[in-house]
C-alpha positions in Angstrom: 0.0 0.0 0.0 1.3 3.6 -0.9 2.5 5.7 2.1 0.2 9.1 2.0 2.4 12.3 0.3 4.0 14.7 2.8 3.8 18.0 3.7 7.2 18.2 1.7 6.0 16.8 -1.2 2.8 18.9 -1.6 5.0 22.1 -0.9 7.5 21.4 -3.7 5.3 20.7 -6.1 2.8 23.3 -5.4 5.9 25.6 -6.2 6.6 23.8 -9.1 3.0 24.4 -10.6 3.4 28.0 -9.9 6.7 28.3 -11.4 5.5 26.8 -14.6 2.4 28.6 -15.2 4.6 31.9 -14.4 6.8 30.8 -17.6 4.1 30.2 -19.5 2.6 33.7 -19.3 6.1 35.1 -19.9 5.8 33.7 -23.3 2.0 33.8 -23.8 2.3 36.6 -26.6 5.5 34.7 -28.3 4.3 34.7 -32.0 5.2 31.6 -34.5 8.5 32.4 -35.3 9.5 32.7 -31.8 8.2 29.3 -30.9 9.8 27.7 -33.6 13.1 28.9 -32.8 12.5 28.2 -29.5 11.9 24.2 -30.4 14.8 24.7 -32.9 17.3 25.6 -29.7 15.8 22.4 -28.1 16.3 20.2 -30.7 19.6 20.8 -31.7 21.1 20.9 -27.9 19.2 17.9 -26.8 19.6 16.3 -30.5 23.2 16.6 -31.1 25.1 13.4 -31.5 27.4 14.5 -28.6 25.1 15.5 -25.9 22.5 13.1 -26.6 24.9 10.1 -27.1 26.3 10.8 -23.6 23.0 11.2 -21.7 21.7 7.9 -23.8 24.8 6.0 -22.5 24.0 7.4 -18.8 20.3 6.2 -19.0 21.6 3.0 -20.0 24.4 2.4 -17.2 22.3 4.1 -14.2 19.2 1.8 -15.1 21.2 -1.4 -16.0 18.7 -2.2 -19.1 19.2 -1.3 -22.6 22.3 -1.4 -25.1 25.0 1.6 -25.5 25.5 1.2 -28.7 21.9 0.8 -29.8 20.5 3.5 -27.4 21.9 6.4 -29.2 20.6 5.1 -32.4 17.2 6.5 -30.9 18.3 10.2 -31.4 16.6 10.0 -35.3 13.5 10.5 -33.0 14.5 13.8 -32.1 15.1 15.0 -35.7 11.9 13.6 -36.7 9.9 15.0 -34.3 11.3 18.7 -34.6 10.7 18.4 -38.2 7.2 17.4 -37.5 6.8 20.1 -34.8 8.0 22.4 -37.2 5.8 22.1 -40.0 2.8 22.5 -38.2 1.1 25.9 -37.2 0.3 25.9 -33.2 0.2 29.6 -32.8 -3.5 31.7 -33.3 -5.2 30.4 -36.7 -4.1 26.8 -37.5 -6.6 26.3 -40.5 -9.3 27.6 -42.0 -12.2 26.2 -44.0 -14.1 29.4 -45.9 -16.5 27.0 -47.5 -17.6 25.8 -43.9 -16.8 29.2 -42.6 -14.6 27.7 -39.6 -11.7 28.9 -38.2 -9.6 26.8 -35.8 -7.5 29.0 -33.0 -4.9 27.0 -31.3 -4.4 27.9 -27.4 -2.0 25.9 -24.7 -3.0 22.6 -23.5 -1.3 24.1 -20.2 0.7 22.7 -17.5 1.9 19.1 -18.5 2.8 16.4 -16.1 5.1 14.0 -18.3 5.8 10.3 -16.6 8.6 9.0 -18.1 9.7 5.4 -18.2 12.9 3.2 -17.4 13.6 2.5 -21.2 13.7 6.3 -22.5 14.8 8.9 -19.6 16.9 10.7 -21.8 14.2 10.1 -25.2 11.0 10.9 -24.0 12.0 14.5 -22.3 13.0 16.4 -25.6 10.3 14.7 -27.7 7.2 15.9 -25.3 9.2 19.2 -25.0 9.4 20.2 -28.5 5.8 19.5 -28.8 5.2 21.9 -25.9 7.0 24.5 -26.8 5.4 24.7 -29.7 2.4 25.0 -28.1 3.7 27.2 -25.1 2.7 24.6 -22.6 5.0 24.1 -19.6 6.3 20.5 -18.6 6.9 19.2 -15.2 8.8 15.8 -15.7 8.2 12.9 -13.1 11.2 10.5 -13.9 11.2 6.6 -13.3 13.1 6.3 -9.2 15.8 3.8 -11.6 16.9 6.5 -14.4 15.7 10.0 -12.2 19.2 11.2 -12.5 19.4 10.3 -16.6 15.7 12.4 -17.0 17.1 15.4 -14.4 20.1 15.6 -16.9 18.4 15.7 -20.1 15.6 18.2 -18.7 18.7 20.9 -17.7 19.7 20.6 -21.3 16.2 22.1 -21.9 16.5 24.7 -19.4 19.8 25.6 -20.9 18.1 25.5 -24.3 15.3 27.7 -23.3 17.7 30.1 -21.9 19.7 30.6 -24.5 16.4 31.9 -26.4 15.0 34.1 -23.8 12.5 31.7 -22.9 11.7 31.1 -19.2 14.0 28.0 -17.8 10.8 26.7 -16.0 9.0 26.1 -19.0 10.7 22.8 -18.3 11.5 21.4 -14.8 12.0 18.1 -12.9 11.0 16.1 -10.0 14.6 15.1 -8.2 12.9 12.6 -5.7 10.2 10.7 -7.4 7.3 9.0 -5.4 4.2 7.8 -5.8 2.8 9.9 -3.9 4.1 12.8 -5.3 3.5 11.6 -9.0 -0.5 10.9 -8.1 -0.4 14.8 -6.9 1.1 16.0 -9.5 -1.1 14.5 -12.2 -4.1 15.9 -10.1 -2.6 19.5 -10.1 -1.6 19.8 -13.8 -3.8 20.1 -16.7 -2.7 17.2 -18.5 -0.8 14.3 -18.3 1.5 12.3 -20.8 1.9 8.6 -19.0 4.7 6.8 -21.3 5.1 3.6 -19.2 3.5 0.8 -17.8 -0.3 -0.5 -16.9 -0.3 0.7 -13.2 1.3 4.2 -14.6 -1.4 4.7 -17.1 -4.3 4.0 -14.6 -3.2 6.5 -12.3 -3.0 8.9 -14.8 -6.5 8.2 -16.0 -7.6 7.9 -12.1 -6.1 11.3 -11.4 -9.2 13.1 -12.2 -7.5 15.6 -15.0 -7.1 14.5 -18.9 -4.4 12.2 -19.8 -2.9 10.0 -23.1 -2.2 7.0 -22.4 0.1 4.2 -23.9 -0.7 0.6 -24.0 1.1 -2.8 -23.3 2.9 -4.6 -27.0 3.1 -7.9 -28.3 4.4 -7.3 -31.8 3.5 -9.5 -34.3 4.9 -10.1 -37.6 2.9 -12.2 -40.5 6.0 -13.3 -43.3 4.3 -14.9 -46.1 5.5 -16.7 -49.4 5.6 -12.8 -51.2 7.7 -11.8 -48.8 11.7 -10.8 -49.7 12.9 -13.1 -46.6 16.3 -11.9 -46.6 14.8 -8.4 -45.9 12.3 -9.6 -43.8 14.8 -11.3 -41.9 17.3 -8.5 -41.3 14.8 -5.9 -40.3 13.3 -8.5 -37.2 16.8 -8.7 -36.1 17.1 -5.1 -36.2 13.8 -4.3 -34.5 14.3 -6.8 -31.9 18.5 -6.1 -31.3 17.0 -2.5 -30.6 18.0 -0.9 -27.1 17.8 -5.4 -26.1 14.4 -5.4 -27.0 13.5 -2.8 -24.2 10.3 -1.3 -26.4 6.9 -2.8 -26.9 7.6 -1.9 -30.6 10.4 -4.8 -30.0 9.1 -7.8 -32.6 8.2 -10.7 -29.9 6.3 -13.5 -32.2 7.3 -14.2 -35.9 4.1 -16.2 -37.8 5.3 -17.4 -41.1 3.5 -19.6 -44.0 4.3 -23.0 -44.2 5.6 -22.4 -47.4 9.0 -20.7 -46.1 8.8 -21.5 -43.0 12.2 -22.8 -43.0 14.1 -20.6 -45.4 12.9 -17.9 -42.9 14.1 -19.4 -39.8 17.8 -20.3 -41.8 17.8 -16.2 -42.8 17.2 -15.7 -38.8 20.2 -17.9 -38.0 22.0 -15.7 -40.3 21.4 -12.9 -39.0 22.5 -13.9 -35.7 19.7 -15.9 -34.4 20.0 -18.9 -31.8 17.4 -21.3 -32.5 16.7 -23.1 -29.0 16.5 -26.6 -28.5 13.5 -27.8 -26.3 15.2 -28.1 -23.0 17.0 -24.8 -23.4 13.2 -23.2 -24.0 12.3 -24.9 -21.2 15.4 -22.7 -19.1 14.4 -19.7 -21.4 11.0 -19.8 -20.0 12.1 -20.0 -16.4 14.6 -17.0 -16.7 12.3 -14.7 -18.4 8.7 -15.4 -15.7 8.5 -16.4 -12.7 6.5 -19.4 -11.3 3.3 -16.5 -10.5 3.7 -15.7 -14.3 5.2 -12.3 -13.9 8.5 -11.1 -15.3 11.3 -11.6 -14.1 13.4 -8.0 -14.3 17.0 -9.7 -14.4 16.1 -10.6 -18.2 14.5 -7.6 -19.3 16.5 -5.8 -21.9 19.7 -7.7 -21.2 22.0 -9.3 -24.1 21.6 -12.1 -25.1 24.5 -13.8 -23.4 23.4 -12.6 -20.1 20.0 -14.1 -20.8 21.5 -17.4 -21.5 23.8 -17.3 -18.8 20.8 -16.2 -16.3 18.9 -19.5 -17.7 22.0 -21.7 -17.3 22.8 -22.8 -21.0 25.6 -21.7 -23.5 25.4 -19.0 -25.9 27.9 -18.9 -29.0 29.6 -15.6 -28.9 28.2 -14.6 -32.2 24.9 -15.2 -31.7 22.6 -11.7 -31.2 18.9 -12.6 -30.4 17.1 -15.9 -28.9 14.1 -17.8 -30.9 11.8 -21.0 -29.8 9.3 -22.6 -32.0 6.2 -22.2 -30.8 2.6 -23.9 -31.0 0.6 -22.9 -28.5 -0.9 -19.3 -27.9 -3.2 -18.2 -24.7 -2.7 -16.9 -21.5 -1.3 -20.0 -20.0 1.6 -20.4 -22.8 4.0 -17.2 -21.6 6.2 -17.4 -25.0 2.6 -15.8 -26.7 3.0 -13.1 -24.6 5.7 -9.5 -24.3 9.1 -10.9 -24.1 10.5 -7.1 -23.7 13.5 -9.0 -24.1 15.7 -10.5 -27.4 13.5 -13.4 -27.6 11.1 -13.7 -30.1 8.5 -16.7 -30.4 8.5 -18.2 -34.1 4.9 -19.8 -35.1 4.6 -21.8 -38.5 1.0 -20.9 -40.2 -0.2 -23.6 -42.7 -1.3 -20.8 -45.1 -2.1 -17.0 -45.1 -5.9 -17.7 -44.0 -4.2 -19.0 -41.1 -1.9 -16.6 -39.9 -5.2 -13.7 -39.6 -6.3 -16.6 -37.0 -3.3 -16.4 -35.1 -2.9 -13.2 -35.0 -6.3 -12.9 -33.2 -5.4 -15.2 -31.2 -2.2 -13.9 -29.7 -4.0 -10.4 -29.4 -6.0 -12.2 -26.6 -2.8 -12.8 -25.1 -1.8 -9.5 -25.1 -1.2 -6.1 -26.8 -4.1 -5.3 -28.2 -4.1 -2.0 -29.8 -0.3 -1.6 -30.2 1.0 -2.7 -33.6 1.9 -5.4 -35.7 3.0 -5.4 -39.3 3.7 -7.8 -42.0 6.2 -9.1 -45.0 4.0 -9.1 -48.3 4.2 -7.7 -51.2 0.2 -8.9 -51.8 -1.7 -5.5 -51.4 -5.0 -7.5 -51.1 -3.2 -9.5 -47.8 -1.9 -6.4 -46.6 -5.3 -4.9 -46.4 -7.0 -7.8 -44.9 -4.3 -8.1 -42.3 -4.6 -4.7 -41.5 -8.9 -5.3 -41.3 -7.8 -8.4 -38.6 -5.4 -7.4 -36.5 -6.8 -5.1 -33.5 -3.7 -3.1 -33.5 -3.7 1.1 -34.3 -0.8 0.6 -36.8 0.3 -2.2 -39.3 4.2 -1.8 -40.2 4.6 -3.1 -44.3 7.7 -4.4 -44.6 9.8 -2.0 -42.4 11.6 -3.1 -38.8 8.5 -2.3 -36.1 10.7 -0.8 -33.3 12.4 1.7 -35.8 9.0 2.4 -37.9 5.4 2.7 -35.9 6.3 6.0 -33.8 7.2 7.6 -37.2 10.2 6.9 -39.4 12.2 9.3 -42.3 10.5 6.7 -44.5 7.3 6.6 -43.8 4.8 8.9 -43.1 3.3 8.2 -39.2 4.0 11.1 -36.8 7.0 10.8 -35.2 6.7 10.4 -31.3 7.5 8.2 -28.3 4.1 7.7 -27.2 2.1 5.3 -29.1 -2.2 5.3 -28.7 -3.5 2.2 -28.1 -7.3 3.4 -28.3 -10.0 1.4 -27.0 -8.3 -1.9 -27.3 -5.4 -0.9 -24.7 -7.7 1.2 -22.9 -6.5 4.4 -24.1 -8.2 8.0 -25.3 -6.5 8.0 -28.6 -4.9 5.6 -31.5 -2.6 8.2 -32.7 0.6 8.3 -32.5 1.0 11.4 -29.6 2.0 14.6 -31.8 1.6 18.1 -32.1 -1.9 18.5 -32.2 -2.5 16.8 -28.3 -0.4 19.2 -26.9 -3.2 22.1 -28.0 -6.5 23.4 -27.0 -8.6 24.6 -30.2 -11.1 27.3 -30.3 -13.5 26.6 -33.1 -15.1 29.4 -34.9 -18.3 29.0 -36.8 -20.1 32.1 -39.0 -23.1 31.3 -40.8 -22.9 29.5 -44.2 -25.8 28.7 -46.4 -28.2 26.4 -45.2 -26.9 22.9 -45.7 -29.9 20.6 -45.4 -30.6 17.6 -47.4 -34.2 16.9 -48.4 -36.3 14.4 -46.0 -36.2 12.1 -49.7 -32.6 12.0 -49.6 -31.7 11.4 -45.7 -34.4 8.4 -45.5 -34.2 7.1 -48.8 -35.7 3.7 -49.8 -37.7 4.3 -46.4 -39.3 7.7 -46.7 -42.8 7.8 -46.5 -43.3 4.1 -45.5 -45.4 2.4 -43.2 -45.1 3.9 -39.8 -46.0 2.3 -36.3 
């Protein structure tokens, strides 16, 4: 049970709320230009190869999850989303519609509490603050007790950024002891929040009695059929699942491929640096990644794969990248169905395409429902019908999930670190968390000509029938 808040607690953030709303008055009359070189300072001090590289590698050594090498890669996602955050207006009109005679008028969202998790202290800062910015909300960061000090360094890169471009530093500030107690309060004081993170985080945040997006639970799932280029199809799964050790629920966890090449598949896997295991090493595998209760075991979260295998008690070649077991089964009571949030992925062999749409429903009973999958096909028809079966907000075609469904330089979602999950995960929004959530709209209406259909054409074939 959660120890009540002290008197502490309350005071500091109290003073935290009034700081931020102070900032954003001092820039309440900024016009577009000013914004946008505002979110130009942050991306390019929090973006930099240098600074960003370094915090990355500090997120990764002060949490103990996650890959130096790969971590870094994530700084694309602070290029994407300033170019994003700068193409789009969030300053007075936005967009007007003269036949419809609307007028939208974008306004702050207002004081943002932003929960970041474990797996992105030093990611998910610059990407909800360029956002703001644009928008001339003010963020209050509550950072994850195991990476607090990762968060509280990227976040002074922001102040410093802000600074430098006469912008008030408390347009972006940080929670140095993180608490429950002190996250629940400050959800219920600020005007939105932003919960990146897990199930429990996500249910305060929509218990807190103010707005909040939400992100759901993954369970990637990739369909490969006999279209497919496997040697492409096989390199980007290794990439998507290599990335930051599998630490994302973008991360691909279950592979279900037509019987047709089934097997040429799995041998472009083993290529690429897969380790297929045998029976009684998935037996160990299973053990080192859940406990007996079914929950996960955090010693194999977004570890290599050589500390997995060492944690399960098998050998590992040295050259081998990313775990796989053939798999049958899928429900609640077969774990390898389920997030691996690990390098593991689960390979399933479909007898033919109608078969794989019925395993993909299945496994999104497991889990993940309304995250993403994608799929290997160069069948447009398939594509589509995939896309019609899987409850998911976003289908991936032919690209590596983890580096693809919060937006990618080659393709066209909006780039972000908080993925929608919409009804499915029990979320407000499918979208992929952008500009436009960071904004209040005023709506302005004038009178048009009257647009009313006759009675003939709204009841059609039953106008004028029978009544009761």
């Amino acid at each position: 049970m959660a120890r009540d808040i002290s008197p502490e607690e309350i005071e500091t953030i109290d003073a935290m709320i009034i700081r931020a709303r102070a900032a954003m008055d001092a820039i309440a009359d900024w016009d577009q230009e000013q914004v946008d070189r505002l979110a130009q300072s942050i991306g390019w001090h929090c973006g930099n190869e240098k600074t960003f590289v370094r915090i990355a590698q500090m997120g990764v050594d002060e949490s103990g999850i996650g890959d130096r090498a790969g971590r870094a890669g994530k700084r694309f996602k602070v290029l994407g989303v300033l170019r994003d955050a700068l193409r789009g207006k969030s300053v007075g009109v936005i967009e007007e519609d003269a036949e419809k005679g609307l007028t939208k008028i974008a306004k702050p969202a207002g004081v943002i509490a932003s929960l970041i998790p474990t797996t992105n202290p030093e990611l998910t800062p610059p990407v909800t603050g360029l956002y703001a910015a644009k928008c001339k909300d003010a963020v209050i960061f509550s950072p994850h007790p195991r990476a607090k000090a990762t968060t509280n360094e990227m976040v002074n890169v922001m102040r410093h950024a802000c600074k430098l471009v006469g912008a008030p530093e408390d347009l972006f500030q940080c929670v140095t002891q993180p608490s429950i107690p002190g996250t629940n309060y400050l959800m219920s004081q600020a005007d939105l929040t932003l919960a990146t993170g897990g199930k429990p985080m996500v249910h305060a945040a929509y218990s807190s009695g103010k707005p909040a997006y939400g992100v759901g639970a993954g369970n990637s799932t990739m369909v490969i059929d006999e279209t497919a280029d496997i040697a492409e199809a096989a390199a980007n799964s290794r990439m998507s699942k290599m990335s930051d050790f599998g630490s994302g629920c973008s991360a691909d966890g279950n592979l279900i491929i037509v019987d047709a090449v089934y097997e040429q598949m799995k041998a472009a896997l083993i290529s690429e640096g897969g380790y297929l295991c045998s029976p009684e090493e998935k037996q160990l595998l299973a053990k080192a990644l859940w406990k007996d209760d079914g929950s996960r075991r955090v010693e194999t979260v977004a570890v290599s794969a050589k500390t997995i295998a060492d944690f399960a008690g098998f050998d590992l070649p040295d050259d081998r990248k990313f775990l796989m077991v053939e798999q049958d089964e899928i429900g609640k009571d077969h774990p390898f169905s389920r997030e691996k949030l690990s390098v593991t992925m689960a390979l399933y062999r479909a007898k033919d395409f109608d078969d794989t749409l019925r395993m993909v429903r299945e496994i999104y009973e497991v889990g993940g429902k309304g995250h993403s999958c994608g799929i290997y096909s160069f069948d447009e028809e398939r594509i589509l019908r995939h896309a019609a079966n899987a409850p998911v907000s976003r289908v991936m075609v032919r690209q590596p999930q983890s580096k693809a469904n919060a937006g990618s330089f080659s393709n066209g979602m909006p780039m972000t670190s908080s993925l929608g999950c919409g009804i499915w995960g029990g979320n407000i929004t499918n979208e992929n968390v952008s500009l436009k959530h960071y904004m209040n709209v005023t709506w302005v209406a004038r009178p048009i000509a009257e647009d009313r259909p006759s009675d003939a054409e709204l009841f059609g074939e039953f106008y004028n029938t029978e009544v009761l």
